[in-house]
mmCIF file of the N, C-alpha and C atoms, coordinates in Angstrom:
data_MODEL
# 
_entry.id   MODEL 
# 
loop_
_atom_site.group_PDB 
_atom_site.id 
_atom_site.type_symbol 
_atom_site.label_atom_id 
_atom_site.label_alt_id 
_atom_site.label_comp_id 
_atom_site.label_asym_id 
_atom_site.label_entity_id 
_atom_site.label_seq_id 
_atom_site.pdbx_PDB_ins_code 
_atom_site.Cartn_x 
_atom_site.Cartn_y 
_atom_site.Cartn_z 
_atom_site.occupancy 
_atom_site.B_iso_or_equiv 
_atom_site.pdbx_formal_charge 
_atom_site.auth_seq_id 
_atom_site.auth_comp_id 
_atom_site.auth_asym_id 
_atom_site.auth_atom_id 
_atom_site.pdbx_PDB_model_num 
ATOM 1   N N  . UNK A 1 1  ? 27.516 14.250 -59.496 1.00 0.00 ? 1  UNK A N  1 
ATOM 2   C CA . UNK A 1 1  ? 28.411 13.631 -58.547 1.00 0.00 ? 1  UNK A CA 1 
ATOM 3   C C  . UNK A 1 1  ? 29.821 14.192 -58.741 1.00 0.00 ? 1  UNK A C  1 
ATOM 4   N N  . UNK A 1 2  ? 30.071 14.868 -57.734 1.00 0.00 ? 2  UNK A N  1 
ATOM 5   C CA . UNK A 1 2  ? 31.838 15.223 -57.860 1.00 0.00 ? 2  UNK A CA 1 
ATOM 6   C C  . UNK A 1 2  ? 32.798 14.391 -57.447 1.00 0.00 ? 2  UNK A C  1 
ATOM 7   N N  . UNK A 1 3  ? 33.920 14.014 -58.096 1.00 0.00 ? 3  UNK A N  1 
ATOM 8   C CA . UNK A 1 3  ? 35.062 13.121 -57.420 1.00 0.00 ? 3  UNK A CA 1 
ATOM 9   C C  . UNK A 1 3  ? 36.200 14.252 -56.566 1.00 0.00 ? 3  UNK A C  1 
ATOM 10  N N  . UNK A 1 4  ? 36.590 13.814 -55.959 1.00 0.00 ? 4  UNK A N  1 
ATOM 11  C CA . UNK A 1 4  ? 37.853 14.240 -55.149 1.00 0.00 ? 4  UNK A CA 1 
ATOM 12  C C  . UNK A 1 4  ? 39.080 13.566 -55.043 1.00 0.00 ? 4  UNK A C  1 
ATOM 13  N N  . UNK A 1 5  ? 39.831 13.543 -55.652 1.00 0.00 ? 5  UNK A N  1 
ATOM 14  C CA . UNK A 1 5  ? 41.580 12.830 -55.415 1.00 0.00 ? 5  UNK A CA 1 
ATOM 15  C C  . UNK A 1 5  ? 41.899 13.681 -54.020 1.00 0.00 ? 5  UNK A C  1 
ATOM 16  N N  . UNK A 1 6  ? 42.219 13.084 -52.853 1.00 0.00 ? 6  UNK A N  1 
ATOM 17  C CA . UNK A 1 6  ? 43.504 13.998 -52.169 1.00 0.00 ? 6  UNK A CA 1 
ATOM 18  C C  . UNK A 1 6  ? 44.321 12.946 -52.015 1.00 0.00 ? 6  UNK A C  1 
ATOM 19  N N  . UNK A 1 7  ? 45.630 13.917 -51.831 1.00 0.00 ? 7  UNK A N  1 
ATOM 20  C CA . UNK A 1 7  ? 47.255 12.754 -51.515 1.00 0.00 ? 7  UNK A CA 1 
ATOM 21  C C  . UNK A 1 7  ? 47.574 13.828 -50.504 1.00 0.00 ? 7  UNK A C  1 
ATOM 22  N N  . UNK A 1 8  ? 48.189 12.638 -49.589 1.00 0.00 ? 8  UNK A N  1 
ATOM 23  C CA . UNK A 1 8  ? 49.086 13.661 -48.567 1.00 0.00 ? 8  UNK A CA 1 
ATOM 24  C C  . UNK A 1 8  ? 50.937 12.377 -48.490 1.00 0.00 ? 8  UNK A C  1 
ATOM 25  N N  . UNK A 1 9  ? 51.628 13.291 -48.356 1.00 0.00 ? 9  UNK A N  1 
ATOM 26  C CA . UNK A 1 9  ? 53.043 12.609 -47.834 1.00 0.00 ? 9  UNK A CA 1 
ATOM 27  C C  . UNK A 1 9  ? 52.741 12.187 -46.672 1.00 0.00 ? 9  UNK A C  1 
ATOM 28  N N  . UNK A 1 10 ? 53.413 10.933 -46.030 1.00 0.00 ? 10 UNK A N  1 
ATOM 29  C CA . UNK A 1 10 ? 53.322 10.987 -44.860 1.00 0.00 ? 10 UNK A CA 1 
ATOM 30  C C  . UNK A 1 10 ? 54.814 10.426 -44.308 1.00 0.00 ? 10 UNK A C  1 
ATOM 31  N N  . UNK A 1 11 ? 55.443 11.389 -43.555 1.00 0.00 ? 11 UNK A N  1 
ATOM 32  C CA . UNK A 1 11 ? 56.869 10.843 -42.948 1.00 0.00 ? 11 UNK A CA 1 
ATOM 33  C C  . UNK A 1 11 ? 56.688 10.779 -41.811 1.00 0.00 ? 11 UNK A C  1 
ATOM 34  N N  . UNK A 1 12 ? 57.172 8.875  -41.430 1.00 0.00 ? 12 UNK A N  1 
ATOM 35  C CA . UNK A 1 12 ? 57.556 8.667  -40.260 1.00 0.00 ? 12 UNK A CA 1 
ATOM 36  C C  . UNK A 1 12 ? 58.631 8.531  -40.063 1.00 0.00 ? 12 UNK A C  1 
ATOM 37  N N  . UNK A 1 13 ? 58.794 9.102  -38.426 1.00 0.00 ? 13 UNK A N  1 
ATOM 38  C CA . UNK A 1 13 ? 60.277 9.220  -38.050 1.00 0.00 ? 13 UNK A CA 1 
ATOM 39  C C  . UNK A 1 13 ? 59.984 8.666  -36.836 1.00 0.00 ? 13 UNK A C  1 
ATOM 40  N N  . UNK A 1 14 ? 61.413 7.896  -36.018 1.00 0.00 ? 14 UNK A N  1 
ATOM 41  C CA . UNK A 1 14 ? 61.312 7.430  -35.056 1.00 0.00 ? 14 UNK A CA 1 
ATOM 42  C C  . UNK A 1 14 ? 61.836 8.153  -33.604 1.00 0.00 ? 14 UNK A C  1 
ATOM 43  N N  . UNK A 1 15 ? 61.112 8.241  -32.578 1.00 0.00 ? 15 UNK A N  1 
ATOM 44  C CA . UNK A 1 15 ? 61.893 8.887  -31.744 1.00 0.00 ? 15 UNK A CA 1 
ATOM 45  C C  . UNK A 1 15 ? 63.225 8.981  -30.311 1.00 0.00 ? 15 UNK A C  1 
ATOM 46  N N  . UNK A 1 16 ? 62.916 9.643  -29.985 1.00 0.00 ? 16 UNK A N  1 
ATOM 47  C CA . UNK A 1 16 ? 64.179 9.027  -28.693 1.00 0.00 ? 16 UNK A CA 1 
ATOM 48  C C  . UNK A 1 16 ? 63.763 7.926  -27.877 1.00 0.00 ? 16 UNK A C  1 
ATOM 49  N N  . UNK A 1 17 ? 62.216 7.742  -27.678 1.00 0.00 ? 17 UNK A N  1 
ATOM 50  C CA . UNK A 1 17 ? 62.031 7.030  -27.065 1.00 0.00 ? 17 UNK A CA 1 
ATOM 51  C C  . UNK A 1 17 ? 61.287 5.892  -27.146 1.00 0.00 ? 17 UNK A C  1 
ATOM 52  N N  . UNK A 1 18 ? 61.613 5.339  -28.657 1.00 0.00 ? 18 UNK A N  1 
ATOM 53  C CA . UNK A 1 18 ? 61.256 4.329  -29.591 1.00 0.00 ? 18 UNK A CA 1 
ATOM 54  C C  . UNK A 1 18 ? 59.996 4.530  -30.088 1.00 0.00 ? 18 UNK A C  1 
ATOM 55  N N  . UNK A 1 19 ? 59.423 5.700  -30.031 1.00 0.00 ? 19 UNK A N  1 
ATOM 56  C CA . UNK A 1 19 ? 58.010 6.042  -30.625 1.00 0.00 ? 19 UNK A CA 1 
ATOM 57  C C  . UNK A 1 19 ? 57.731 6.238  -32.174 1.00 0.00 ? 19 UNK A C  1 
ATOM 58  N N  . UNK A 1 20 ? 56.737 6.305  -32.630 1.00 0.00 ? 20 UNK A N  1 
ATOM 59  C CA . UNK A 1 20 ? 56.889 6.668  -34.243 1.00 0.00 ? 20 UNK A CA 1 
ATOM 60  C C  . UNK A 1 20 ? 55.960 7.791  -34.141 1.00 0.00 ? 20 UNK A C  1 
ATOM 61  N N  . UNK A 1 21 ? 56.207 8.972  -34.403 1.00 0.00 ? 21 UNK A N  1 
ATOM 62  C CA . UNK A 1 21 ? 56.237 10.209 -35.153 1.00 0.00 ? 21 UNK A CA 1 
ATOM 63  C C  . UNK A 1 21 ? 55.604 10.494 -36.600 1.00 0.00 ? 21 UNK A C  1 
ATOM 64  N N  . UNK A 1 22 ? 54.574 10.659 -37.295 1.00 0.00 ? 22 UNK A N  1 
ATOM 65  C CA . UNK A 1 22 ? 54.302 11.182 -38.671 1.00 0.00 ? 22 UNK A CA 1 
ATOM 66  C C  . UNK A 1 22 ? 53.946 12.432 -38.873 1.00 0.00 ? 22 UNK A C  1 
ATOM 67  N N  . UNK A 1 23 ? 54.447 12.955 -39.745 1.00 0.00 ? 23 UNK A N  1 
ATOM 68  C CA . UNK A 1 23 ? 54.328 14.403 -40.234 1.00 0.00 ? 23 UNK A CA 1 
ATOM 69  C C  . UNK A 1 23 ? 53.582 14.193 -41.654 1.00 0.00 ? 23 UNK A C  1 
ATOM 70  N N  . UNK A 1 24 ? 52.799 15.165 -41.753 1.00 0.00 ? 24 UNK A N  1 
ATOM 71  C CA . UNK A 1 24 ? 51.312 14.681 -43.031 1.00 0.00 ? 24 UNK A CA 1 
ATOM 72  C C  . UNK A 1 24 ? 51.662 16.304 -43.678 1.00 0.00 ? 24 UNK A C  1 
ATOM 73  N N  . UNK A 1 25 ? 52.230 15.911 -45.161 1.00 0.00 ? 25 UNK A N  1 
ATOM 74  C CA . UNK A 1 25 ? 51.914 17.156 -45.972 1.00 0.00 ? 25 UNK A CA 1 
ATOM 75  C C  . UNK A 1 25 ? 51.044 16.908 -46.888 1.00 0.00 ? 25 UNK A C  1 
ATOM 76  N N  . UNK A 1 26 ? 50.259 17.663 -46.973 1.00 0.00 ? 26 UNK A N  1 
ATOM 77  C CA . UNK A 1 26 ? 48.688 17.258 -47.612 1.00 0.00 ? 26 UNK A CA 1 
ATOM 78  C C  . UNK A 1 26 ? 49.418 18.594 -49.395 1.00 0.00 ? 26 UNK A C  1 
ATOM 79  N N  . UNK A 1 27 ? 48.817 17.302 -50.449 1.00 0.00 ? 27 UNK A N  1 
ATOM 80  C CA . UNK A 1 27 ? 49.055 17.751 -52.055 1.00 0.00 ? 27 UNK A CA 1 
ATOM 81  C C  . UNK A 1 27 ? 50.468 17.903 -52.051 1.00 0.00 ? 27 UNK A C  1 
ATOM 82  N N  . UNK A 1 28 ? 51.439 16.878 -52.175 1.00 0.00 ? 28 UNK A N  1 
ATOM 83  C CA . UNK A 1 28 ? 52.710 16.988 -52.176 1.00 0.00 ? 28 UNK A CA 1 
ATOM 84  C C  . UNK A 1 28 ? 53.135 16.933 -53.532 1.00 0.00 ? 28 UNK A C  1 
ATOM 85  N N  . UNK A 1 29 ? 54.228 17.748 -54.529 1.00 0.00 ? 29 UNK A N  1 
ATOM 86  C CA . UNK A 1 29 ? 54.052 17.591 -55.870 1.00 0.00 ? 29 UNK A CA 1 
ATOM 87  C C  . UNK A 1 29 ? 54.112 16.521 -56.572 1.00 0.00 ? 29 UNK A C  1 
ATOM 88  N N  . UNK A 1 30 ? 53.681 16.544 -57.252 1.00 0.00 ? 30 UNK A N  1 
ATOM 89  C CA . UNK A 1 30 ? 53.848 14.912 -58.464 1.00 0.00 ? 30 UNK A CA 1 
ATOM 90  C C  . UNK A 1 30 ? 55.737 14.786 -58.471 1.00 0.00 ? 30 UNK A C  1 
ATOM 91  N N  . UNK A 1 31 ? 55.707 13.523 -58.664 1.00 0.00 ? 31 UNK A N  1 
ATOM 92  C CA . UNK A 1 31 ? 56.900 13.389 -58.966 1.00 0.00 ? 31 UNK A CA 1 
ATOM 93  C C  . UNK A 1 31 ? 58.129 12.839 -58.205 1.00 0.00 ? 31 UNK A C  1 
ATOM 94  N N  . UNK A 1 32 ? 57.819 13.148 -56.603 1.00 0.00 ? 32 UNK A N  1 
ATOM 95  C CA . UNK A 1 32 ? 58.369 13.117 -55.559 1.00 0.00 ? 32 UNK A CA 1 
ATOM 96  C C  . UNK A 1 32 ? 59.343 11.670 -55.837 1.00 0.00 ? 32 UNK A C  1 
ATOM 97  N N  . UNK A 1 33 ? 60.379 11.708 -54.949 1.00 0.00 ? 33 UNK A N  1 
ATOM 98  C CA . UNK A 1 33 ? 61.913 10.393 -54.851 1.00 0.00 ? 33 UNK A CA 1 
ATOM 99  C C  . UNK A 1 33 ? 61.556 10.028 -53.851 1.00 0.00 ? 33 UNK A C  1 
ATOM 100 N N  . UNK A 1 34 ? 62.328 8.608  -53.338 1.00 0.00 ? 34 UNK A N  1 
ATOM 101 C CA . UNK A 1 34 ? 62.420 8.713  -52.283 1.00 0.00 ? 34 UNK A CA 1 
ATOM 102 C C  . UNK A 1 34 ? 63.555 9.271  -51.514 1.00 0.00 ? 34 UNK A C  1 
ATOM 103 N N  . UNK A 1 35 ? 64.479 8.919  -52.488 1.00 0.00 ? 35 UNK A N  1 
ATOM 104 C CA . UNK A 1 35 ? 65.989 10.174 -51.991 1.00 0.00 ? 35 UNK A CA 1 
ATOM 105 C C  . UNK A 1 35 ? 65.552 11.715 -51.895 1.00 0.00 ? 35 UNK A C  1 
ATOM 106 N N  . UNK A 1 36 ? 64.885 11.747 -52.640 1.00 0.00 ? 36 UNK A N  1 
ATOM 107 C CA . UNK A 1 36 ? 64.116 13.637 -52.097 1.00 0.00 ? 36 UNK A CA 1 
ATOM 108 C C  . UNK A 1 36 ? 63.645 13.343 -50.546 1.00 0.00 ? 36 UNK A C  1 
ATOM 109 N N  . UNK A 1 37 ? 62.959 12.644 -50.356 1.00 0.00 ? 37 UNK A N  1 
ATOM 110 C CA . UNK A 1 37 ? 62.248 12.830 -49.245 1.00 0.00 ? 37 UNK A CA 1 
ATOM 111 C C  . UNK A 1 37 ? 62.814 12.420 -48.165 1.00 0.00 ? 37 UNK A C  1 
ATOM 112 N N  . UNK A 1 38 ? 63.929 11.425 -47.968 1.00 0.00 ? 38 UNK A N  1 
ATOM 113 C CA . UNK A 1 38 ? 64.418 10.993 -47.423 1.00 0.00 ? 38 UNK A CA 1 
ATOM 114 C C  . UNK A 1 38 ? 65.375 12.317 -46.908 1.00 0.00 ? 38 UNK A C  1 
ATOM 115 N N  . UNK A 1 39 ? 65.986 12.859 -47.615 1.00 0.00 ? 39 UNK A N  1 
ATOM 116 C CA . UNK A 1 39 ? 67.331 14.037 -47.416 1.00 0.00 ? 39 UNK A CA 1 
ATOM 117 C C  . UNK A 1 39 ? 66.568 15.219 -46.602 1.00 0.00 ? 39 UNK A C  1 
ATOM 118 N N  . UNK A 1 40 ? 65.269 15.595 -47.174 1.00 0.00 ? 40 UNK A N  1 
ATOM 119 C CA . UNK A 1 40 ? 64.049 16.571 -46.400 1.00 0.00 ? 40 UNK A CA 1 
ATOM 120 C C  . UNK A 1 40 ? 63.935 15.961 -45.262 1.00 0.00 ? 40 UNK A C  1 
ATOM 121 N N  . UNK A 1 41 ? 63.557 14.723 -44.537 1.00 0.00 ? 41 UNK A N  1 
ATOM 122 C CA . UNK A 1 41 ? 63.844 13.889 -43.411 1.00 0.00 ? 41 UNK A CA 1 
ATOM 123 C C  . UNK A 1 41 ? 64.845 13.571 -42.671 1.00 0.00 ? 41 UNK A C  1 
ATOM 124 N N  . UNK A 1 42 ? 65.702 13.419 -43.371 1.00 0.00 ? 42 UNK A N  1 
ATOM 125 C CA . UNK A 1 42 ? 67.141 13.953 -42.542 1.00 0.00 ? 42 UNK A CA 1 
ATOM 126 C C  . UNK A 1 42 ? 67.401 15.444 -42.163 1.00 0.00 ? 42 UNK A C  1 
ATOM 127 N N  . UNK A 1 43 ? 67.095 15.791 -43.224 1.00 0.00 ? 43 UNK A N  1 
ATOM 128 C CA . UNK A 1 43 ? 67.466 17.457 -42.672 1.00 0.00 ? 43 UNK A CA 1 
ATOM 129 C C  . UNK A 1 43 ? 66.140 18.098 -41.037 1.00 0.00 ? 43 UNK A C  1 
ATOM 130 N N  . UNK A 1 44 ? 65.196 17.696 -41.327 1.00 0.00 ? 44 UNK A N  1 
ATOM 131 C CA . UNK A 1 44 ? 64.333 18.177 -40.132 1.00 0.00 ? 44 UNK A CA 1 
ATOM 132 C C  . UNK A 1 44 ? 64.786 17.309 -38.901 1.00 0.00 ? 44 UNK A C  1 
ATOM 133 N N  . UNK A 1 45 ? 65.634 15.869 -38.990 1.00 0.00 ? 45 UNK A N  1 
ATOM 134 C CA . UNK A 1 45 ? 66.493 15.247 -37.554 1.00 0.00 ? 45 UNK A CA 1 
ATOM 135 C C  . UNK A 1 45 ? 67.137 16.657 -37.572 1.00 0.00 ? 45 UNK A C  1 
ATOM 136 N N  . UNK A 1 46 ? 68.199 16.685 -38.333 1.00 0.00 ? 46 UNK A N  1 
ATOM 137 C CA . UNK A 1 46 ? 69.471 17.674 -38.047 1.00 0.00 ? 46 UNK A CA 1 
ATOM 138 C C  . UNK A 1 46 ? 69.163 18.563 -37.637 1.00 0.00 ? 46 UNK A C  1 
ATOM 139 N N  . UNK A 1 47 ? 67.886 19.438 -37.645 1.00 0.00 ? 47 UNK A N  1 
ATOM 140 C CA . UNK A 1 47 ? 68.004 20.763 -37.124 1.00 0.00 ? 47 UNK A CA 1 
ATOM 141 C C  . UNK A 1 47 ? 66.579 20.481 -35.978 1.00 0.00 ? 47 UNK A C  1 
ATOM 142 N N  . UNK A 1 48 ? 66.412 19.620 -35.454 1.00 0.00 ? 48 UNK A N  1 
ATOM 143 C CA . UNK A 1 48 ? 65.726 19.196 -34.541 1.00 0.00 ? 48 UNK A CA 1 
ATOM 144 C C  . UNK A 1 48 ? 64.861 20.511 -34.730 1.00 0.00 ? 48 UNK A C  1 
ATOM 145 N N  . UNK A 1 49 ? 63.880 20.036 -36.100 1.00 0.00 ? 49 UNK A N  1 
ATOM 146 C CA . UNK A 1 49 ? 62.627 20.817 -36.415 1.00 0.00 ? 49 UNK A CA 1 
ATOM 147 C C  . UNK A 1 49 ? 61.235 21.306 -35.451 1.00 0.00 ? 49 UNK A C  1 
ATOM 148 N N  . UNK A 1 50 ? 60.852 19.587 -34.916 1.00 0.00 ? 50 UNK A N  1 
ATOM 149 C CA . UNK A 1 50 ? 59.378 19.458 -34.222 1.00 0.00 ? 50 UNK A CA 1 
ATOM 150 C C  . UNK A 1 50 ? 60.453 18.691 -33.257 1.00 0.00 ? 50 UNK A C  1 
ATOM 151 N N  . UNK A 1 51 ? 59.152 18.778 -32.296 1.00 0.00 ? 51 UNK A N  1 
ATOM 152 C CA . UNK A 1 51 ? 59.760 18.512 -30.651 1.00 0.00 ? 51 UNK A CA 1 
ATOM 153 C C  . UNK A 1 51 ? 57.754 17.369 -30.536 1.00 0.00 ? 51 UNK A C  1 
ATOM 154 N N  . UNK A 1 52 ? 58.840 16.587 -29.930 1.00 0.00 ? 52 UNK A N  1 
ATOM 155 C CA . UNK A 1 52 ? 57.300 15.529 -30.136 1.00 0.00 ? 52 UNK A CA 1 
ATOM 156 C C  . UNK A 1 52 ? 57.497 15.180 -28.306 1.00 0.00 ? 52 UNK A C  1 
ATOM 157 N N  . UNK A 1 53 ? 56.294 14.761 -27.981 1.00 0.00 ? 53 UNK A N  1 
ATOM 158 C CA . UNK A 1 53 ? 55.989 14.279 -26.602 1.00 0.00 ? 53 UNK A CA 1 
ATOM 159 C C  . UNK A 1 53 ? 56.967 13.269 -25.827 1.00 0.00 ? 53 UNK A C  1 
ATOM 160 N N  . UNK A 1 54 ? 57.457 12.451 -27.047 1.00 0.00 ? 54 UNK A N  1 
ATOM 161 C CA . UNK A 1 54 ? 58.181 11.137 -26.312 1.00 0.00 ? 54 UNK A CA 1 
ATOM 162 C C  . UNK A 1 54 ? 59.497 11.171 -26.963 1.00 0.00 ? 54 UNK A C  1 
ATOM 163 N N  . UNK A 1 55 ? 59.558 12.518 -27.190 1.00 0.00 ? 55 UNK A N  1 
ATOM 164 C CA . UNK A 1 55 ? 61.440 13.304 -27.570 1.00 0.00 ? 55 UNK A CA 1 
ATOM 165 C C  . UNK A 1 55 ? 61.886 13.722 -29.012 1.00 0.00 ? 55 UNK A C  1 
ATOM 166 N N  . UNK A 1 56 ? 62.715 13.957 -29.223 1.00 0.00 ? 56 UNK A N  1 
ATOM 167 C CA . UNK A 1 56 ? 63.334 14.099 -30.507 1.00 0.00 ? 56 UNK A CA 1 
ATOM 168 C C  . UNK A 1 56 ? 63.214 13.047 -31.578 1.00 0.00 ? 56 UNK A C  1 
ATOM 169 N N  . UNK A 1 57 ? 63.146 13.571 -32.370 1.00 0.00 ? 57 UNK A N  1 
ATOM 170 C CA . UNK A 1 57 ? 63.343 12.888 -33.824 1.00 0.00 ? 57 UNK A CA 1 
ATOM 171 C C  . UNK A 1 57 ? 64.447 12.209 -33.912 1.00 0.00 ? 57 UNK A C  1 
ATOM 172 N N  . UNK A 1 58 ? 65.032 11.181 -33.940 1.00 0.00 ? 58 UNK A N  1 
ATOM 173 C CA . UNK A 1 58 ? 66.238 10.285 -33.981 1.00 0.00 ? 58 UNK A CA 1 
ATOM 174 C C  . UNK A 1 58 ? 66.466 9.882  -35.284 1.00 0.00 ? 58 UNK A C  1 
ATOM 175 N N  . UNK A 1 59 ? 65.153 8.962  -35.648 1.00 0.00 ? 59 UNK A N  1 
ATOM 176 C CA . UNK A 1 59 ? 65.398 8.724  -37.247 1.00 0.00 ? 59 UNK A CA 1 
ATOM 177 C C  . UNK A 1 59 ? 64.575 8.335  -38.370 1.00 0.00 ? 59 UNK A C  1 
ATOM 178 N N  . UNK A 1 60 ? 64.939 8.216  -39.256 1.00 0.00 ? 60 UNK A N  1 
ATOM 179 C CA . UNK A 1 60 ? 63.828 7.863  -40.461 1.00 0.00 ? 60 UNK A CA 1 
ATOM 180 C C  . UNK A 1 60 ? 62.960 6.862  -40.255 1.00 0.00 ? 60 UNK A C  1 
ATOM 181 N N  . UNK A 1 61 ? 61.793 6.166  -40.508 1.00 0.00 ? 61 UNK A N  1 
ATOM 182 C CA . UNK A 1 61 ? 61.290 4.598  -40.636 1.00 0.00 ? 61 UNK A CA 1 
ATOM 183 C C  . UNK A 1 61 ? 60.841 5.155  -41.986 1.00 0.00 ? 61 UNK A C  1 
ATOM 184 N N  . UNK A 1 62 ? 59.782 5.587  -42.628 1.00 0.00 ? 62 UNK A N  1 
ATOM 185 C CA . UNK A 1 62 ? 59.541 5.222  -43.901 1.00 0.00 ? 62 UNK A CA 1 
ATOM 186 C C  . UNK A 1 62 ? 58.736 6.497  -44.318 1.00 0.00 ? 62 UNK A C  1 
ATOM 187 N N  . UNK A 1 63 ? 58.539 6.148  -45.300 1.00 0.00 ? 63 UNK A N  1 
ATOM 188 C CA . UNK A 1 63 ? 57.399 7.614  -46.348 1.00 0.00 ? 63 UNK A CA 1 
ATOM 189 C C  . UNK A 1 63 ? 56.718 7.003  -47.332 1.00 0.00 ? 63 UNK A C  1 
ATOM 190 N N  . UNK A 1 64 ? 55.447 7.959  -47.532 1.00 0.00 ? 64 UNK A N  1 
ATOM 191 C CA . UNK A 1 64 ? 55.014 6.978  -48.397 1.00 0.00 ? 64 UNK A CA 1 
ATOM 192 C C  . UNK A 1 64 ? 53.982 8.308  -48.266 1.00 0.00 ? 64 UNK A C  1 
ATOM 193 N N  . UNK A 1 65 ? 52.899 7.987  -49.741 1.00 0.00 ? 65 UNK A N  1 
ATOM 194 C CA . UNK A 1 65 ? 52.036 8.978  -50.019 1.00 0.00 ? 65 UNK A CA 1 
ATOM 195 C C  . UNK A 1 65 ? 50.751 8.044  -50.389 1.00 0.00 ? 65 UNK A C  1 
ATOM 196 N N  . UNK A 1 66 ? 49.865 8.989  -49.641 1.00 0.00 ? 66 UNK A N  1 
ATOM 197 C CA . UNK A 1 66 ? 48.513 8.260  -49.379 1.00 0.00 ? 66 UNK A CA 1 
ATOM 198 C C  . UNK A 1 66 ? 47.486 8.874  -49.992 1.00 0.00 ? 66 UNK A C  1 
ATOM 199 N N  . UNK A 1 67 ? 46.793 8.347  -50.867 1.00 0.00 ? 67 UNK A N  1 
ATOM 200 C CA . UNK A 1 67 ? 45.729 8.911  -51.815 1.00 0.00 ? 67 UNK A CA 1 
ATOM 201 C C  . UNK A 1 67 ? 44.420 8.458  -51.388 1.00 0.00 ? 67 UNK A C  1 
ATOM 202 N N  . UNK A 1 68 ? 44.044 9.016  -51.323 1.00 0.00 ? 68 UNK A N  1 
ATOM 203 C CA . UNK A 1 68 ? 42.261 9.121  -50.820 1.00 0.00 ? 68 UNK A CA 1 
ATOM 204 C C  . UNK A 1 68 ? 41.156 9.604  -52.183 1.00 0.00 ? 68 UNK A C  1 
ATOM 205 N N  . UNK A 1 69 ? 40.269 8.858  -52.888 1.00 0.00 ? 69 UNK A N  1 
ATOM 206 C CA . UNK A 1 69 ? 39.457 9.302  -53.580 1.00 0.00 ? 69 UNK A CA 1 
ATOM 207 C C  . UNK A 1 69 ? 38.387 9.121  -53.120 1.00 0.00 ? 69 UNK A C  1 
ATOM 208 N N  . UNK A 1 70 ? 37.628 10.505 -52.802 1.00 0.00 ? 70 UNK A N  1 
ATOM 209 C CA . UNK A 1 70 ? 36.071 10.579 -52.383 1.00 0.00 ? 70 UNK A CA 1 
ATOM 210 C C  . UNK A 1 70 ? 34.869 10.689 -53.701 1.00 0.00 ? 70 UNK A C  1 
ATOM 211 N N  . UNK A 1 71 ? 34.044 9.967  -53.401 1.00 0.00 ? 71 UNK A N  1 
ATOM 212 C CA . UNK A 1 71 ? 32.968 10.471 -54.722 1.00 0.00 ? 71 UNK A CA 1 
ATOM 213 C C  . UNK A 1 71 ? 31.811 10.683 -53.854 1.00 0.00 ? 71 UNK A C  1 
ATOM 214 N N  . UNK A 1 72 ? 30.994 11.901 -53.909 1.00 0.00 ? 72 UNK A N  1 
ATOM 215 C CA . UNK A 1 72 ? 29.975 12.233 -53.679 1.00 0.00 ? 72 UNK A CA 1 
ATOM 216 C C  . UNK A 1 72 ? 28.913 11.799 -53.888 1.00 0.00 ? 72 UNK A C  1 
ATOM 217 N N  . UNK A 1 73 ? 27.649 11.368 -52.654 1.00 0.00 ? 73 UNK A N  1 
ATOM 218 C CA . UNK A 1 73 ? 26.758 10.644 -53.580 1.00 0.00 ? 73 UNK A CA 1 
ATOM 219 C C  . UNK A 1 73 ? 25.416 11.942 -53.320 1.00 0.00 ? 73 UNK A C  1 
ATOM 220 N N  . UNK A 1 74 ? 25.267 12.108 -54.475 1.00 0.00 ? 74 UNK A N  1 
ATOM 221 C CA . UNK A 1 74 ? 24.099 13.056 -54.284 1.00 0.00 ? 74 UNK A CA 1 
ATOM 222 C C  . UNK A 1 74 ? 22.240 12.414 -54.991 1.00 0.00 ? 74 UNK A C  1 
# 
């Protein structure tokens, strides 16, 4: 039986047109802030990174990292 850990980041941001937005970085390093991630989230508003359906990136709502463990059943 093999196990599997995955983690992914997940930042939501809110948009122009009150929508919520998540961006998923899958194996983000150990260790991570939330002031790290937060300033990486500000910086992709500021340079209006991704262009989403229901507008621009306006602003932060939250982050958080999501761990998934699979075990194989053989």
């Amino acid at each position: 039986m093999a196990d599997t850990n995955t983690r992914t980041l997940e930042m939501v941001f809110t948009t122009a047109a009150g929508k919520e937005v998540t961006v998923a970085v899958k194996d983000p390093k150990e260790g991570l802030t939330l002031a790290e991630v937060q300033a990486v989230m500000e910086s992709i508003i500021a340079r209006n990174i991704f262009v989403s359906t229901s507008g621009d990136l306006v602003s932060v709502k939250e982050a958080q990292i999501r761990q998934l463990a699979i075990t194989e059943l053989t």
